[in-house]
C-alpha positions, 0 to 999 in steps of 0.5 A: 115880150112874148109870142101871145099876150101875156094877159090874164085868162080871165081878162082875155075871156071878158074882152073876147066879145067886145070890139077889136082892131084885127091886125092880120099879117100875111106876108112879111114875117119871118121872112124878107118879101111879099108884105102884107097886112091886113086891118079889120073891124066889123065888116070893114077890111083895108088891106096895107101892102100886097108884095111879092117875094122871089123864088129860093134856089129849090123852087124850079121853074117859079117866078114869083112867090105870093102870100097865101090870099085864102083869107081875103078871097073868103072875105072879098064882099068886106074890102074896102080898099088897099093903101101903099106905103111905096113902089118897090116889088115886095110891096106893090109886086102882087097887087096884079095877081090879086085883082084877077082872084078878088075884088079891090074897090080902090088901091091908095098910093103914091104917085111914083108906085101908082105910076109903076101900078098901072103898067104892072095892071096894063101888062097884066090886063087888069087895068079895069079891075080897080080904081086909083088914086094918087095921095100925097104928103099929110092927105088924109083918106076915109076907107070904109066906115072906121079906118082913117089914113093918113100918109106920112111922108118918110126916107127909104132908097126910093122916092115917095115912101110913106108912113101911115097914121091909121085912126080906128075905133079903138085908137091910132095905129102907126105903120111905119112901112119901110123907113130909115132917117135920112136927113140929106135925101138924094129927092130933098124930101125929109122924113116928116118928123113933125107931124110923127111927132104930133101922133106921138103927142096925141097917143098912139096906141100900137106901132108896127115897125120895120124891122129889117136892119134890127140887127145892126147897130147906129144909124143908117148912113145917108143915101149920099154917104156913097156918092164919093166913093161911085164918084172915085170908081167912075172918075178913075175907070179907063174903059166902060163902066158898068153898074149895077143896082136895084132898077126901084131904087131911084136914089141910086139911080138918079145919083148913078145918072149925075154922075155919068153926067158929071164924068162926061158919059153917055147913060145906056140903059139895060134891063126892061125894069131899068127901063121901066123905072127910069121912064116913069120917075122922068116922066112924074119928074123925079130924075131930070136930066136932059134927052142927050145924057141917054144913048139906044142900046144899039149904037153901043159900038159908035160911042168910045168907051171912056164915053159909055157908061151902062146902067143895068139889072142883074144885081142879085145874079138874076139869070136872065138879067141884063149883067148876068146875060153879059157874064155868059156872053150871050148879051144882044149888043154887049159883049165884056171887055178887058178894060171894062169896069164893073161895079156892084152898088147893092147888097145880095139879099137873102138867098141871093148870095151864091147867085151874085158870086157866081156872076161875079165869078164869071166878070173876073174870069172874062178880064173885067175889073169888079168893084164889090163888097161892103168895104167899097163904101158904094152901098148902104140899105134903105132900111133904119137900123137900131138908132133909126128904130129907136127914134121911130119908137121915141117919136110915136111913143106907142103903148103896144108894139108889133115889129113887122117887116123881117126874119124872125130873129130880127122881129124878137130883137126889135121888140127887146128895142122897143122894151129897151125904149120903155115899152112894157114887155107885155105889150110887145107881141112877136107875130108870124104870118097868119096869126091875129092881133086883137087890139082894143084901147085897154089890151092886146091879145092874139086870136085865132089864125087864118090860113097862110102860106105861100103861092108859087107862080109860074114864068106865065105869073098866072099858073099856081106850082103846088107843093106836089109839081115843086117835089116832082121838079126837085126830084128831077133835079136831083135823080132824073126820071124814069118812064116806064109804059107798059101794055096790060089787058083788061083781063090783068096780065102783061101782054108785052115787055115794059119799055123803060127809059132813064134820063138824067139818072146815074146808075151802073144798073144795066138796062136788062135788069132794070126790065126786069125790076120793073116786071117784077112789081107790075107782076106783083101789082097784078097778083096782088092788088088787081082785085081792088083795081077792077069794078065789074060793070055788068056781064063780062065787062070791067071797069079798070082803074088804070091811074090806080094802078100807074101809081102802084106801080110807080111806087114798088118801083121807087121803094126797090130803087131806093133799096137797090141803088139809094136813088130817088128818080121820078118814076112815071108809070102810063099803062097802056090798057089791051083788049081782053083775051090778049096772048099774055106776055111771059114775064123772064123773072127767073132768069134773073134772080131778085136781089133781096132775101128770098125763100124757096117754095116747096113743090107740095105747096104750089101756088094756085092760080091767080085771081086775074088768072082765074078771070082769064080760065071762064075764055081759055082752051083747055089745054090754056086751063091745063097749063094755068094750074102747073106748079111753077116754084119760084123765089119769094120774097120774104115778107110778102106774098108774091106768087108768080103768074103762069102766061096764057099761051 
């Protein structure tokens, strides 16, 4: 098992020239979310997946993360078409985004994450962008001239999920999507054993596999293993019951809702993808249940509360979910109760876990009774563990494998499964996004990358956060901010004090000094670095680089702050540029002595005139000249040349 192919040099230099399968991840390695997988031979690519993942607790102000799609803009002309193994976010969420930056011809999928497709498009005015089409269980699609797809009904926790048999040039290649073995489906819908099977017998050259749950072993229990225990907790409850779970999770859903039917309960539903969800799988005939089970949110206050049982987002500490809105007390029409009970029928992923507790915190403080954790027995993932892996590598028995779909430690224990199930460990390749699969009948060698990464969205979903905005929020967050505006002329001198405010930052600095810190390294900037700052245009006009030197600024400013207070605050320098011939400002830098080492000038070393200063000498009085050239000792700091100003009177 390795990283790269453990091929001989010599084999990979003849193989280079002839054709591939380019298998090309973008998204959903070493990490949970945004999967999205890219197949390619000669001018035809089809794209598997298009999600999106969320933000961590350092990324103020994105709402959603996205792969970095360079690689598919570049290349939009050669994309066939885009196939979907199920509905949930981390597989269909991105596919809006993109249809605003390239090209899809057709999206495969479905019915149920089609159906949740065209809302995403409708929502995002794309509707028009691209064609859709509802596949089924063993329907075979052509995309492009050499990709042939097959969808191969499996289990997860949401209703129509599929594997894929992709028949290339080079051979079959089987895409698991995510997948466990549920033998008792909550839908009473399989997992197709047979037709992987069938694969298995034909030949499948390379499989890529789920690898979310590689770290657990046996099997994944059946979606049905928790209906007991709901059935306890709902049955026994004196006052509303609440529950909380994955809106696309519609196993759960569906399960939540019978029983609230069976416990005589009217169903409120809370959250706009609860909402969504639930519309859609009634609607495409997923969930049947009668009209009179569900109650407007509104009339929440006419029901009895053994009667009321709410059904809501906010599983993973979402701060504007439904759950977590009820928490802070600030819900429209729900307000916590002592004798509410609350259950939590899902897991915090990744990332999510403080959010969650922190939810949960708030529920007990109010009074409420929280059902939680894994001991309950009220959640099990939709994702196979090591049995259920190891029976996805026996059925398809492929020659070359690729684990997908997880951090990396799960991907490298994946592939010690597979070793394990006799694939050989040469054939085994440990990917992460942007590095390329060349596949061929014979050989599976890694080529060159393509450029990935991630894109941040904004609230909007269509403002791109680059890493410079995301530092300058952290450091907000972290040491606040300081502006500083200050007038400067065009002939590079002060003709009035900064102004300078703090907000959000701690210090003991008293107001005056920090002025006069801040006069001190715009005097320095003028003195020292004003010469590169001014492009003479003709005549006694100038052209000054204003930006050029708010950034100087701001930078002396954040290096002393550093050093004086060991704080990084944002600093915001805007100049705000005078006239030349403006009376300059006397900068009171020696009644306020610098707290760095110093040394004293000698008076048989008097500074000259500055630079900015002589510019001013060609319009000034001579008495102006006369005092410009008076010595004036001061303090310098060591290790650079600072040279104090004196003011044009």
């Amino acid at each position: 098992m390795t990283s790269s192919s453990m091929n001989s040099q010599g084999s990979k230099n003849n193989q280079t020239k002839s054709p591939c399968l380019r298998i090309i991840p973008l998204g959903g390695l070493g990490e949970i979310g945004k999967n999205t997988c890219v197949f390619e031979y000669g001018d035809d690519i089809m794209i598997l997946d298009a999600g999106l993942a969320f933000p961590t607790d350092g990324m103020h102000g994105v709402n959603v993360v996205m792969p970095d799609t360079t690689y598919l803009r570049e290349n939009q002309n050669r994309i066939r078409g885009l196939v979907v193994t199920h509905g949930h976010e981390d597989h269909i969420g991105g596919i809006s985004h993109h249809l605003k930056n390239f090209n899809i011809p057709i999206v495969y999928g479905p019915p149920l994450a089609m159906s949740m497709l065209r809302g995403k498009m409708e929502e995002a005015g794309v509707a028009d962008r691209t064609t859709i089409q509802v596949c089924g269980p063993r329907e075979v699609i052509k995309v492009g001239q050499h990709f042939s797809v097959e969808f191969v009904r499996n289990t997860h926790s949401i209703s129509d999920s599929y594997s894929f048999a992709v028949t290339t040039p080079v051979g079959v290649v089987f895409f698991t999507g995510d997948f466990k073995f549920d033998h008792t489906p909550p839908d009473g819908q399989p997992a197709d054993l047979a037709r992987m099977a069938h694969y298995g017998d034909k030949g499948v050259l390379c499989l890529l596999s789920d690898s979310t749950n590689s770290e657990v072993t046996g099997f994944t229990p059946s979606e049905y293993s928790v209906f007991p225990n709901l059935d306890r907790y709902i049955a026994t409850a004196e006052g509303r019951v609440m529950v909380t779970t994955f809106a696309s999770s519609t196993h759960r859903v569906a399960m939540l809702l019978e029983l609230a039917m069976k416990n005589g309960r009217k169903v409120g539903l809370l959250g706009r993808s609860m909402l969504n969800v639930v519309g859609k799988a009634r609607e495409l005939g997923y969930m049947r249940f009668p009209d009179d089970l569900f109650f407007p949110i509104k009339q929440i206050r006419d029901l009895p509360d053994r009667e009321t049982f709410l059904l809501m987002t906010g599983s993973q500490g979402e701060s504007m979910a439904a759950l977590s809105r009820i928490a802070r007390g600030e819900h429209q029409h729900v307000q916590l109760k002592t004798s509410d009970t609350v259950i939590f029928s899902a897991s915090p992923i990744p990332g999510n876990t403080i959010s969650v507790m922190h939810t949960i915190d708030k529920l007990i403080k109010l009074g409420a009774k929280v059902i939680y954790g894994k001991d309950k027995g009220i959640h099990v993932s939709g994702h196979g563990c090591q049995e259920d892996q190891k029976w996805m590598l026996g059925l398809t028995r492929p020659k070359y494998f690729i684990p997908v779909h997880g951090e990396y430690r799960m991907q490298v224990l994946h592939g010690k499964t597979a070793v394990s199930m006799g694939v050989h460990p040469e054939n085994v390749l440990v990917m992460e996004n942007g590095d390329v699969a060349e596949l061929r009948p014979d050989s599976l060698l890694q080529g060159s990358p393509v450029k990935s990464g991630v894109e941040l969205l904004d609230s909007s979903r269509t403002g791109i956060v680059d890493t410079r905005v995301l530092k300058e929020r952290q450091q907000l967050a972290d040491d606040g901010v300081i502006t500083v505006l200050t007038p400067i002329s065009t002939d590079g001198v002060m003709v009035a004090p900064p102004r300078v405010n703090l907000r959000g930052v701690i210090t003991n600095v008293d107001a005056k000094t920090m002025v006069n810190w801040t006069e001190r390294e715009i005097n320095w900037v003028l003195e020292n670095r004003w010469k590169q700052l001014v492009l003479k245009t003709g005549g006694k006009s100038v052209e000054v680089d204003w930006i050029g030197l708010q950034r100087e600024v701001e930078s002396g400013l954040s290096r002393r702050l550093r050093r004086e207070v060991q704080a990084e605050p944002l600093v915001l320098c805007l100049v705000q540029p005078a006239p030349g011939g403006t009376r300059a400002y006397k900068p009171q830098l020696d009644q306020q002595p610098d707290s760095r080492q110093v040394v004293k000038k000698t008076a048989d070393k008097a500074p000259k005139s500055t630079k900015a200063s002589v510019a001013n000498q060609e319009t000034s009085s001579p008495a102006e000249q006369k005092t410009n050239t008076e010595p004036n000792a001061e303090e310098m700091p060591t290790g650079r040349t600072r040279r104090r100003r004196s003011a044009i009177s």
